[in-house]
TORBAVO-661852 format. One record per residue (C-alpha): residue number from 1; x, y, z; residue in one letter. Coordinates in nm, 2 decimals. Last residue first. Layout:
N
REC   num       px       py       pz   residuo
REC   NUM        X        Y        Z         A
...
// end
This chain:
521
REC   num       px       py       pz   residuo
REC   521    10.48     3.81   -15.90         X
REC   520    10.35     4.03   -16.21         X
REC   519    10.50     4.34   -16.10         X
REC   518    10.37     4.65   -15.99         X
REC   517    10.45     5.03   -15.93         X
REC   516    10.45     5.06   -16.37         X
REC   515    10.70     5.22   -16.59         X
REC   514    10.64     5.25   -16.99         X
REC   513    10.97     5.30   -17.21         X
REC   512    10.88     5.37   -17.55         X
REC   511    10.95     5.30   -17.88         X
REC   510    11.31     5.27   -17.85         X
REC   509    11.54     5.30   -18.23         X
REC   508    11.88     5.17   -18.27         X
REC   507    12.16     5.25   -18.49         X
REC   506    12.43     5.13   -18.64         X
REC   505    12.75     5.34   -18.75         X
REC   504    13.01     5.21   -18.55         X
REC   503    13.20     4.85   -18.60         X
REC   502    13.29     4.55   -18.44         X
REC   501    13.11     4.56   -18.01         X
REC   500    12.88     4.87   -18.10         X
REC   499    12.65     5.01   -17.86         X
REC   498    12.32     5.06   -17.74         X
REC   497    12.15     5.12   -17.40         X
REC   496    11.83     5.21   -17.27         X
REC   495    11.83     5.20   -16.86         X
REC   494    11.62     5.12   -16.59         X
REC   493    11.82     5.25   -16.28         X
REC   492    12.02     5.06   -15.98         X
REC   491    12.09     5.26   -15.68         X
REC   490    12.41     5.44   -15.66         X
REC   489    12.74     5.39   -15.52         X
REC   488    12.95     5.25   -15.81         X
REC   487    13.22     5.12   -15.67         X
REC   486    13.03     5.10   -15.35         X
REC   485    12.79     4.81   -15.46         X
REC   484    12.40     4.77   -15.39         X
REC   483    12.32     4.44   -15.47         X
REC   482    12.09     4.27   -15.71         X
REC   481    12.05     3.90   -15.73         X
REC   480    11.96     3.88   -16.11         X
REC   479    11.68     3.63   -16.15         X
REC   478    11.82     3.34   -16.35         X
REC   477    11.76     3.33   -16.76         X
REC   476    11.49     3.50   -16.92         X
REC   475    11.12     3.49   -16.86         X
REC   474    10.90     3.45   -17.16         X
REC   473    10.64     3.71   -17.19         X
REC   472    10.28     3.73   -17.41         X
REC   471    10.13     4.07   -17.44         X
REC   470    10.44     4.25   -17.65         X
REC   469    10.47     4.07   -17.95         X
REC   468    10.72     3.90   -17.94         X
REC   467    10.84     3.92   -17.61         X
REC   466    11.12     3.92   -17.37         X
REC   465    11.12     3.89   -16.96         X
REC   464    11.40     3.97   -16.70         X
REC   463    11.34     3.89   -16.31         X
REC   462    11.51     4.10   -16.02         X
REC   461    11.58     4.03   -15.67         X
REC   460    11.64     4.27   -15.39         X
REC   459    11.49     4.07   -15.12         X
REC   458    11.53     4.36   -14.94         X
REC   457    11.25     4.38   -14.68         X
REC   456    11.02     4.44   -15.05         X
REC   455    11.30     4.53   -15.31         X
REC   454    11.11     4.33   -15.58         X
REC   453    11.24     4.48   -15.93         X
REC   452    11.04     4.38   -16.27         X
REC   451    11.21     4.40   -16.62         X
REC   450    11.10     4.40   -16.95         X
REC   449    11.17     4.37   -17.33         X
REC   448    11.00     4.38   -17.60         X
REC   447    11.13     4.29   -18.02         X
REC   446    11.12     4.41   -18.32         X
REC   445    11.32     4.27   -18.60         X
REC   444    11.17     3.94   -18.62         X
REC   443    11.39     3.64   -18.70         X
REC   442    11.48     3.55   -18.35         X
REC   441    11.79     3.34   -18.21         X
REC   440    11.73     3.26   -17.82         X
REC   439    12.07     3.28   -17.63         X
REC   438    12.02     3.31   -17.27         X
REC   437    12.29     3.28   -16.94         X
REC   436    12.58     3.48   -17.11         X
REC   435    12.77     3.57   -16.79         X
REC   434    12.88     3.94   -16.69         X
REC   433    13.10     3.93   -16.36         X
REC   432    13.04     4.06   -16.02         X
REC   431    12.78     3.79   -15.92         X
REC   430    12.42     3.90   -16.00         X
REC   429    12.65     4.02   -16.35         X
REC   428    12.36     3.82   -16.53         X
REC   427    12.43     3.88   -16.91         X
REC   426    12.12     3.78   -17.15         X
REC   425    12.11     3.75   -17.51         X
REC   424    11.81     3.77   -17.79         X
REC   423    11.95     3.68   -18.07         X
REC   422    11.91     3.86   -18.43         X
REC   421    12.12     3.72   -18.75         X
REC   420    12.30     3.92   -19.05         X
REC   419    12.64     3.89   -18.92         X
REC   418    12.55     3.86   -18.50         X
REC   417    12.35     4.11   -18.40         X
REC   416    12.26     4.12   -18.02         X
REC   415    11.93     4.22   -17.89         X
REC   414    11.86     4.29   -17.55         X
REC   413    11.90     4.19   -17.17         X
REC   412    12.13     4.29   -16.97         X
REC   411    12.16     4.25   -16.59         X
REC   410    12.40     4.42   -16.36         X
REC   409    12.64     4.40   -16.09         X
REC   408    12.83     4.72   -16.08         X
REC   407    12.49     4.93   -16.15         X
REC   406    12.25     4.96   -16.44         X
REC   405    11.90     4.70   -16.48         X
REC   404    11.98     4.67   -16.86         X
REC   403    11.71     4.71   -17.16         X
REC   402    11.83     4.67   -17.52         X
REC   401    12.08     4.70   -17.76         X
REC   400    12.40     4.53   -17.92         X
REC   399    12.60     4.59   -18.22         X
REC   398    12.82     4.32   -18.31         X
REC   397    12.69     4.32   -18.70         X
REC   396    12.49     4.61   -18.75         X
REC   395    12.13     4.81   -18.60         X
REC   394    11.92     4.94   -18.84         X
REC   393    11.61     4.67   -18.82         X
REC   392    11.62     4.67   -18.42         X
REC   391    11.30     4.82   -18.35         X
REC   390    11.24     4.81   -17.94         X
REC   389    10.94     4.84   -17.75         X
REC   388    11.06     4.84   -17.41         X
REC   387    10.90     4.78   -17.06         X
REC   386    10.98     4.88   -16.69         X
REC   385    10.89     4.72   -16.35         X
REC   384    10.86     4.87   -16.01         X
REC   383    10.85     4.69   -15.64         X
REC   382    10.84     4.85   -15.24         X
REC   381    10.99     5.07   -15.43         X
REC   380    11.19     5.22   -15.70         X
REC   379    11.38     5.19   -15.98         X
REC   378    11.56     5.54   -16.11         X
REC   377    11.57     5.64   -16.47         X
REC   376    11.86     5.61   -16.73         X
REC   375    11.98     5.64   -17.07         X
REC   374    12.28     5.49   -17.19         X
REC   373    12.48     5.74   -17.39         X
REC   372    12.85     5.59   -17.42         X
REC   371    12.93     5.22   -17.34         X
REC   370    13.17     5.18   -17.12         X
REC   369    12.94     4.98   -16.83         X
REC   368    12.75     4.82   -17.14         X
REC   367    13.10     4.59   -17.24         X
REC   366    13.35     4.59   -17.51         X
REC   365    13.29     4.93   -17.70         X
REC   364    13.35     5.01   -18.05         X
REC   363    13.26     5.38   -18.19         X
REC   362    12.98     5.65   -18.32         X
REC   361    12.71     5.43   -18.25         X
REC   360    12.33     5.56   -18.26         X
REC   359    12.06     5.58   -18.00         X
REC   358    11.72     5.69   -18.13         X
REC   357    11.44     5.75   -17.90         X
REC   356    11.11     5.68   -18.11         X
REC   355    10.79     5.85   -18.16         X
REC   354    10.89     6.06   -18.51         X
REC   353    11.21     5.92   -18.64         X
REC   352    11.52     6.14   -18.62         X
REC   351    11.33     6.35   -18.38         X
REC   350    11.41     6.19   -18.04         X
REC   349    11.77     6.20   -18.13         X
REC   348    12.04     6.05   -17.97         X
REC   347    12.45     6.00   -18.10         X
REC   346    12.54     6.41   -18.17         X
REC   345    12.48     6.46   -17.76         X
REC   344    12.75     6.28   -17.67         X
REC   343    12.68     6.22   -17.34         X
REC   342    12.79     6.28   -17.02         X
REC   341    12.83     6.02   -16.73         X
REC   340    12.49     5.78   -16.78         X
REC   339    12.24     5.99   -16.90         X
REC   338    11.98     6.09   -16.68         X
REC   337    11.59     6.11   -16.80         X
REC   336    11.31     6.19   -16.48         X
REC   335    11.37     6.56   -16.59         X
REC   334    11.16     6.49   -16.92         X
REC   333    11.39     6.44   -17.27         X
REC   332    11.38     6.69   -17.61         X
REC   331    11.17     6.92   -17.40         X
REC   330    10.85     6.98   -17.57         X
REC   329    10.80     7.36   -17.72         X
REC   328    10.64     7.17   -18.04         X
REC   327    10.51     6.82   -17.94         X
REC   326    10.69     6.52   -17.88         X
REC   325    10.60     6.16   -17.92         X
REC   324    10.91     5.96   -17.70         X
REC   323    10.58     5.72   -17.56         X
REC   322    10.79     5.79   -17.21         X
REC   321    10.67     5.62   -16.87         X
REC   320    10.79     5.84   -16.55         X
REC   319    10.98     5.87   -16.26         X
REC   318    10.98     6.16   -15.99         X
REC   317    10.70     6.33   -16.09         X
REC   316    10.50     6.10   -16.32         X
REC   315    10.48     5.83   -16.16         X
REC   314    10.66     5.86   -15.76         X
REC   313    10.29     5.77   -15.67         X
REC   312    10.14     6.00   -15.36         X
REC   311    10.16     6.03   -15.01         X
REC   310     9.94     6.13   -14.79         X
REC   309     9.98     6.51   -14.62         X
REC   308    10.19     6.50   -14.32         X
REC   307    10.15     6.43   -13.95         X
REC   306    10.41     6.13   -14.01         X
REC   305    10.37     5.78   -14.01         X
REC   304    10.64     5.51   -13.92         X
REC   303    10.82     5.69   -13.66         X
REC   302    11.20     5.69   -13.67         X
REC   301    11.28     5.64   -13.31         X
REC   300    11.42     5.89   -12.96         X
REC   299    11.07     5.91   -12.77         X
REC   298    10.90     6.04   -13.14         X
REC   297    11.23     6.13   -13.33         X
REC   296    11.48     6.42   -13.32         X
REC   295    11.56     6.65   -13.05         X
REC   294    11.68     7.00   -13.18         X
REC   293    11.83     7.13   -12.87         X
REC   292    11.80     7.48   -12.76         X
REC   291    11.67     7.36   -12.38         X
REC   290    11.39     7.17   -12.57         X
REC   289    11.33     7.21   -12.94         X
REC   288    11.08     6.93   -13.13         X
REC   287    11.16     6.79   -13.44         X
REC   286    10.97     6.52   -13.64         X
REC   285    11.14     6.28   -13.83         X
REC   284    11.15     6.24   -14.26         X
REC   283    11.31     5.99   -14.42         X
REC   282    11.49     5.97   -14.79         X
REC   281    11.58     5.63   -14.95         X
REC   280    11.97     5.57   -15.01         X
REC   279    11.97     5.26   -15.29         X
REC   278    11.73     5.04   -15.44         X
REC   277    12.00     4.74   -15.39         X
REC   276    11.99     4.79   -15.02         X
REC   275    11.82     5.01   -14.80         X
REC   274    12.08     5.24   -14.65         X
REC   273    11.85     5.51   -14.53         X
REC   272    11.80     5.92   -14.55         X
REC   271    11.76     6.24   -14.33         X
REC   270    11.57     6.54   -14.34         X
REC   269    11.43     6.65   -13.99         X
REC   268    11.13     6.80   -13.93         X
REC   267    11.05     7.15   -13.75         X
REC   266    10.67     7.27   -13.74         X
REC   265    10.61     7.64   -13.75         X
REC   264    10.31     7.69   -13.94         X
REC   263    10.50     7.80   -14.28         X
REC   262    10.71     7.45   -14.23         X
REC   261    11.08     7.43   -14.09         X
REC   260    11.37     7.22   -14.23         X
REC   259    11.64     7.07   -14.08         X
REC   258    11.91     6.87   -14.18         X
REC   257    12.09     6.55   -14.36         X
REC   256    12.28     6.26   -14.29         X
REC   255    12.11     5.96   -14.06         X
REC   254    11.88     5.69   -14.04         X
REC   253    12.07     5.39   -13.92         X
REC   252    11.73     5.21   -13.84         X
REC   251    11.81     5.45   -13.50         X
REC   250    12.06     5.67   -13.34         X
REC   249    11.95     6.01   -13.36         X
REC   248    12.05     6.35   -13.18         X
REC   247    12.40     6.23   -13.07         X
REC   246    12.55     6.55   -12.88         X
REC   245    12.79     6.86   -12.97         X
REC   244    12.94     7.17   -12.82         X
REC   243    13.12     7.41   -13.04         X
REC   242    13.33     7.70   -12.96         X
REC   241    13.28     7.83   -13.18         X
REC   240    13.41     7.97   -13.51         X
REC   239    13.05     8.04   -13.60         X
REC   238    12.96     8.23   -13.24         X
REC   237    12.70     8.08   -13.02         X
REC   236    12.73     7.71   -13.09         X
REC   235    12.60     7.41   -13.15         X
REC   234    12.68     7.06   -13.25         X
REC   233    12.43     6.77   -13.41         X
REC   232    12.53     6.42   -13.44         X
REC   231    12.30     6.21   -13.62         X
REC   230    12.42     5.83   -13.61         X
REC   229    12.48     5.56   -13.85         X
REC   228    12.48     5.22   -13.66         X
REC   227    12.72     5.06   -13.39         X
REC   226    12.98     4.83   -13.38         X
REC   225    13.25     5.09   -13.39         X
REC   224    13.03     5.47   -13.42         X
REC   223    12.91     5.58   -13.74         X
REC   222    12.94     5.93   -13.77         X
REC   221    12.69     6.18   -13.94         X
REC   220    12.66     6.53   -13.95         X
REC   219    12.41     6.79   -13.83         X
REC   218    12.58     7.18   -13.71         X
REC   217    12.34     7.46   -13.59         X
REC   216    12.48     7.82   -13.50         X
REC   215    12.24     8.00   -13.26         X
REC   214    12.06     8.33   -13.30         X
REC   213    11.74     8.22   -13.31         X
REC   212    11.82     7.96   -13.57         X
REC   211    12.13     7.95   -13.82         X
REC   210    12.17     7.66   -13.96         X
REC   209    12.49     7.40   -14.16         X
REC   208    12.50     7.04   -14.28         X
REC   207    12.85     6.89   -14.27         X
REC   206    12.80     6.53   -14.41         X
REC   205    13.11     6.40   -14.22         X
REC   204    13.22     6.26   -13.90         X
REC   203    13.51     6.09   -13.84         X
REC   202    13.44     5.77   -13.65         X
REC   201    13.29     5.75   -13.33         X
REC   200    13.44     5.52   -13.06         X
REC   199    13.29     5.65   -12.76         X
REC   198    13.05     5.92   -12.69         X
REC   197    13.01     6.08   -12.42         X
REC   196    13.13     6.44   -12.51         X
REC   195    13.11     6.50   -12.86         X
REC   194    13.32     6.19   -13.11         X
REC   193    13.23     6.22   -13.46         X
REC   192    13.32     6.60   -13.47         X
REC   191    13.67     6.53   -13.32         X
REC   190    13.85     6.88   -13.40         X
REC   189    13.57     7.08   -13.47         X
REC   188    13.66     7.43   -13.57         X
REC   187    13.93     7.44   -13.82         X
REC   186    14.01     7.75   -13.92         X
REC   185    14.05     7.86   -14.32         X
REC   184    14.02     8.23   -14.32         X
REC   183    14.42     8.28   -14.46         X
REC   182    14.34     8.32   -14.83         X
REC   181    13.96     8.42   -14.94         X
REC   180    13.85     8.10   -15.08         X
REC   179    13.73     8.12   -15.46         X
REC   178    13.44     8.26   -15.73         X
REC   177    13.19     8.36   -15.41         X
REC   176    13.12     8.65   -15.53         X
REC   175    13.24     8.84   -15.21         X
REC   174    13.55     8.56   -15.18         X
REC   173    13.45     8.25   -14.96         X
REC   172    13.52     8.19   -14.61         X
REC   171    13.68     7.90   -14.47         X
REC   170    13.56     7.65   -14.19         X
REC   169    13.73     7.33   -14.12         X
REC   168    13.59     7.03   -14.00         X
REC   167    13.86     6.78   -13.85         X
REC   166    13.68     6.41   -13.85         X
REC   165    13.57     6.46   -14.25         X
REC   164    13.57     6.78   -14.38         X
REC   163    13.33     7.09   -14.49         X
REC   162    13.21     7.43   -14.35         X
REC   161    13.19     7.67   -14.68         X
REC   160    13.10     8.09   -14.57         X
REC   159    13.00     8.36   -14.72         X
REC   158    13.01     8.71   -14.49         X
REC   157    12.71     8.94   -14.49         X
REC   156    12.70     9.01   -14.13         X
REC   155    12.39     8.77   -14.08         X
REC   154    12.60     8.49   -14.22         X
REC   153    12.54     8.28   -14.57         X
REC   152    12.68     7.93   -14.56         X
REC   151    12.76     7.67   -14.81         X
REC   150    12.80     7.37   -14.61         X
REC   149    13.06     7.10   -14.76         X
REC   148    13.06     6.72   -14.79         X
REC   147    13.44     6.77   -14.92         X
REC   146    13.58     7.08   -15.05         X
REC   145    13.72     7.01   -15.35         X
REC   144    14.00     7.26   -15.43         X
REC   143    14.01     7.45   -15.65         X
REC   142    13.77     7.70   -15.74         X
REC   141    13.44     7.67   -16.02         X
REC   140    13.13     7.95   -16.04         X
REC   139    12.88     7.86   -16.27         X
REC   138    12.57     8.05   -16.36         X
REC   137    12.23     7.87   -16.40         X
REC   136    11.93     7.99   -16.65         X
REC   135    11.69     7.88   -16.45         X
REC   134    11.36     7.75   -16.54         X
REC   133    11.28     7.60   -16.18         X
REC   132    11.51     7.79   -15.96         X
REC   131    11.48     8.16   -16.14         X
REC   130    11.74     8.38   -15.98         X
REC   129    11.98     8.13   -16.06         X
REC   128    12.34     8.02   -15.89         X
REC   127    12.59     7.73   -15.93         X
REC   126    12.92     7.73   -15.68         X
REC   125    13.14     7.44   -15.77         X
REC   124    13.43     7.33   -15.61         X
REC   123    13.70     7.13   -15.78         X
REC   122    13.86     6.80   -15.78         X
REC   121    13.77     6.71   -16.13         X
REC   120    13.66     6.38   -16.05         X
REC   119    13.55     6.38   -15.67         X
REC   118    13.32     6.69   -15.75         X
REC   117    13.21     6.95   -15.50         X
REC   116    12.87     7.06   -15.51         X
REC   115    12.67     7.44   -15.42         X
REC   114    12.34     7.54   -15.53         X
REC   113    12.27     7.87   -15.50         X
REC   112    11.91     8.07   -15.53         X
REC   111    11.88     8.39   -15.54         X
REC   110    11.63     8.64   -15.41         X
REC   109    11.84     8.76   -15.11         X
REC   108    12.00     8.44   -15.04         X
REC   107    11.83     8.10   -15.08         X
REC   106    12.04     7.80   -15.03         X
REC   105    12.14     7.42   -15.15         X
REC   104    12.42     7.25   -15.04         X
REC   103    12.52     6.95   -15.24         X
REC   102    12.68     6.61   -15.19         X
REC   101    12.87     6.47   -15.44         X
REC   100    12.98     6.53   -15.80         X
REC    99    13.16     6.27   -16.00         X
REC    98    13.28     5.98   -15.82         X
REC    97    13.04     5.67   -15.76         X
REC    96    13.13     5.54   -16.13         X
REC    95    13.40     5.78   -16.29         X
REC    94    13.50     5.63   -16.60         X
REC    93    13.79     5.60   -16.80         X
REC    92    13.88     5.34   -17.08         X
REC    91    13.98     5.65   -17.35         X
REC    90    13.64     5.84   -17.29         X
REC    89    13.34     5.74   -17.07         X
REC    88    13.29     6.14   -17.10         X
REC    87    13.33     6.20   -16.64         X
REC    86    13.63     5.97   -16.70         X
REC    85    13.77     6.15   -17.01         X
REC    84    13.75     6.50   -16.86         X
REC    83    13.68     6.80   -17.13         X
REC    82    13.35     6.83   -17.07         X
REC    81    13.41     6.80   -16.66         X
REC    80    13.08     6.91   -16.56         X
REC    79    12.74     6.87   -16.78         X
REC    78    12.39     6.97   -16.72         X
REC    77    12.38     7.15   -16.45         X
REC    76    12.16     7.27   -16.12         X
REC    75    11.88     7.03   -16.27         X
REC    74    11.53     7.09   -16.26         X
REC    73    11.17     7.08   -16.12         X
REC    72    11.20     6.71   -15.99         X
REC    71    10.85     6.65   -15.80         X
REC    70    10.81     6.59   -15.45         X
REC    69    10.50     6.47   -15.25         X
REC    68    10.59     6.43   -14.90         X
REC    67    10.75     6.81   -14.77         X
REC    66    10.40     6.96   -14.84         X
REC    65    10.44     7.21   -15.13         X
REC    64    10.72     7.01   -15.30         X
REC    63    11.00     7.09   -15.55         X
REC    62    11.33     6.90   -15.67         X
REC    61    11.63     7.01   -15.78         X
REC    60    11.85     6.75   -15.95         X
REC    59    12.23     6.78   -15.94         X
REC    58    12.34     6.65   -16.25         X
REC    57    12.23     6.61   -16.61         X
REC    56    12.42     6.38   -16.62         X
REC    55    12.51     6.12   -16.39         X
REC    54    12.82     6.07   -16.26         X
REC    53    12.74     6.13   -15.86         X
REC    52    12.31     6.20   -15.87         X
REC    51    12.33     6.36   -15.57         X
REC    50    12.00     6.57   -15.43         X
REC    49    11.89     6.87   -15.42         X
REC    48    11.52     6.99   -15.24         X
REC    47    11.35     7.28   -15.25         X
REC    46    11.00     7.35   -15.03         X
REC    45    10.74     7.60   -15.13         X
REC    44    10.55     7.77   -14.86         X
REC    43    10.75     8.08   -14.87         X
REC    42    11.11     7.95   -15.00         X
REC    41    11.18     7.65   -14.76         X
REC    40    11.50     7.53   -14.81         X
REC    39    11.65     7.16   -14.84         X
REC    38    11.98     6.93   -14.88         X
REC    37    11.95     6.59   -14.94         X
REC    36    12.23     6.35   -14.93         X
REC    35    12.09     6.08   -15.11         X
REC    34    11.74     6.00   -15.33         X
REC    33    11.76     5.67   -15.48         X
REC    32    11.42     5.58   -15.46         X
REC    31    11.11     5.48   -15.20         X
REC    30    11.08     5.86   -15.11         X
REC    29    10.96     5.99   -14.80         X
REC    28    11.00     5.64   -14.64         X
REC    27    10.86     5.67   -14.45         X
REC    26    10.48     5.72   -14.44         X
REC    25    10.25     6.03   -14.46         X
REC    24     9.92     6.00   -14.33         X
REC    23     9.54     5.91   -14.48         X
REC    22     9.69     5.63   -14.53         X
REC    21     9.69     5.35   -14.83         X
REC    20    10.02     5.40   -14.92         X
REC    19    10.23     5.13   -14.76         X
REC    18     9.92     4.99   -14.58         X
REC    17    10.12     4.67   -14.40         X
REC    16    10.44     4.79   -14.20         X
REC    15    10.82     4.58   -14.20         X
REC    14    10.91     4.84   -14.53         X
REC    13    10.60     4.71   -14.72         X
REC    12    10.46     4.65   -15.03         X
REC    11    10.09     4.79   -15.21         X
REC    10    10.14     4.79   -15.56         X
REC     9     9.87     5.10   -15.70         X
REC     8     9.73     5.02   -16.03         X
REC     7     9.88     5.19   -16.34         X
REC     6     9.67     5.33   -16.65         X
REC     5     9.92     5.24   -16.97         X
REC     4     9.95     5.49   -17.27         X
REC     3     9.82     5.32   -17.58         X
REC     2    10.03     5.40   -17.86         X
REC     1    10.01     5.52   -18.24         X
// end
């Protein structure tokens, strides 16, 4: 029924020509919205979680054999907070840039835990499988939330969480880990963003906990006044200290994460990057020991390359094109899918109608940001582009649907129904408010829709097109000035969206969703 598209490689830049044509790895690692990592080496396969805030499925697990190419393998939930209205886009609540954050991720005598703390529901959760790529997952869930926590697991069989902001506080955890065993909490750093000789941190956070040769290992981050985001690492010989700590990395404002080792005995550094309107990219440094000091960087910088396998297309692993066919033992929706907050799994259906997503209304919405089950995937960089084939011949008066570029300032582009006609509208929120910039009345009732991302040295600007008949594109309206905004604290995404504006009941139907590493200008 479809062709699939064969993708050429887009060759962009981060300040460096070559992006990918190398024989070595570059940084980024990643060229997507990949924050707060947190990794393990399990033989010589590496594990990697991520935060994916109020997205759902959440927590994604990803897998690599040579710390450059990654692939998402799984997902340490797939809902939190059923019964919360915000994390369910329920009642006018939402939880943009809360949900869960930061994870630690470990590997403990033939299990694997994955550990979050949510900013919604202001709890802990502990999530544990024996099988890390097919699970299933067992939750564990305390109050309270321990922030940017470290779950730990000590020689002597003790648990431990080492979390905070400025003050870090260490508490142990009950045998099975379901709560805090009362009266352990200590703190043990009272200044962690300001060790000896530096000035003017602020409160560190990001707590990211080791154990090597015998010594306790501590990485935050602090961003000093007038400075950039900085590594500060602390050590000590016993885990309630005392602790003495140093800056490990000031540079490109790479900062927040770990270490990892390799089967050869390497060290790197896990760490990620502001970079703008794509969102927290991760790095990779090298590590070398001197004097029991993990020193990061070659001669105290972020290198460019890295003594590291080449590095590969993000397609299919990390994002991917989608034709919606499925075949018996499919998964209803590929890892690269996240709904926006949870859905309601009653209103999609990739079975309804063979080859198509299906996105139905079940109530009235005012705006795309409320509206329940929009679908997402990442962008990415240095520039990506996505396209949709979209049938709107079921959808009803007010309903809209189509293809938005998601985050606090969006763009939306799709088909709006308006009594028993079909226009093609635009709404450029470029400026922090939606505004109607097309209007284009069609009579056909399928309709394509793309848009192409240019984060190259941040321009951060993206262009919406529409067709008829899906070769020949019209642009639409201004390009959409994308920026990377707190409230919602995420990169954009592609996203499929559909909802009612007078009455529930209509439905839409996708054809596919086909993502491409170049753009047209």
């Amino acid at each position: 029924m479809k062709n699939l598209f064969i993708y050429a490689f887009s060759i962009g830049s981060l300040g460096f020509s070559n992006f990918r044509a190398q024989e070595k790895a570059h940084n980024p690692v990643i060229f997507a919205d990949v924050p707060d990592a947190s990794m393990i080496r399990v033989g010589d396969t590496y594990y990697m979680s991520s935060t994916t805030m109020h997205m759902s499925p959440g927590v994604p697990i990803m897998k690599s054999k040579d710390l450059i190419n990654w692939e998402i393998v799984s997902y340490a939930y797939e809902k939190i907070g059923e019964n919360d209205d915000a994390m369910n886009l329920e009642n006018g609540k939402n939880t943009y840039g809360r949900g869960s954050w930061a994870s630690s991720i470990r590997f403990h005598k033939g299990t694997y835990y994955v550990s979050v703390f949510a900013k919604t529901t202001e709890k802990t959760y502990v999530f544990s499988t024996k099988n890390i790529e097919k699970g299933p997952w067992k939750k564990m869930e305390f109050e309270p939330s321990l922030h940017d926590h470290s779950l730990f697991f000590d020689d002597d069989g003790k648990v431990y969480m080492l979390y905070g902001s400025g003050k870090l506080k260490l508490v142990e955890l009950k045998d099975d880990l379901s709560g805090l065993k009362p009266g352990t909490e200590k703190v043990v750093i009272e200044n962690a963003g300001s060790p000896t000789g530096v000035e003017g941190g602020l409160p560190a956070e990001g707590s990211q906990l080791f154990k090597i040769n015998g010594k306790y290992y501590l990485f935050n981050i602090s961003w000093p006044k007038g400075g950039m985001r900085t590594v500060i690492v602390h050590r000590a010989d016993k885990i309630t200290g005392p602790w003495e700590g140093k800056v490990a990395l000031q540079d490109l404002g790479v900062a927040q994460g770990g270490l990892i080792d390799t089967p050869k005995g390497e060290w790197f550094s896990y760490l990620f990057r502001d970079y703008g309107a794509v969102g927290r990219i991760p790095y990779l440094v090298p590590v070398k020991w001197e004097n029991g000091w993990p020193v990061l960087g070659e001669n105290g910088k972020v290198p460019e390359t890295l003594n590291l396998p080449a590095k590969k297309s993000l397609i299919p692993n990390i994002v991917n094109s989608d034709e919606f066919s499925r075949k018996k033992g499919d998964k209803n929706l590929p890892l690269v899918w996240q709904w926006n907050h949870n859905p309601n799994d009653q209103l999609w259906s990739v079975s309804d109608r063979k080859g198509f997503l299906r996105l139905k209304t079940a109530r009235t919405d005012s705006d795309v940001l409320q509206a329940k089950n929009t679908l997402t995937q990442r962008t990415f960089g240095p520039v990506s582009s996505a396209v949709i084939s979209l049938d709107t011949s079921n959808m009803k008066d007010g309903d809209f649907a189509g293809l938005i570029l998601l985050q606090k300032n969006y763009g939306q582009l799709g088909v709006k129904i308006e009594g028993k006609e079909r226009f093609v509208t635009f709404l450029n929120a470029g400026d922090g408010s939606p505004k109607e910039e097309s209007k284009i009345k069609i009579d056909q009732k399928t309709v394509y829709f793309k848009a192409e991302c240019d984060f190259r040295e941040r321009k951060d600007l993206a262009v919406f097109y529409m067709s008829t008949d899906g070769k020949n594109w019209q642009k639409i309206g201004n390009p959409l000035q994308m920026r990377y905004t707190l409230p919602h604290f995420m990169g954009y995404r592609f996203g499929l969206f559909n909802y009612a504006t007078k009455a529930a009941g209509g439905f839409a139907d996708f054809d596919y969703f086909r993502i491409s590493e170049t753009i047209s200008q």
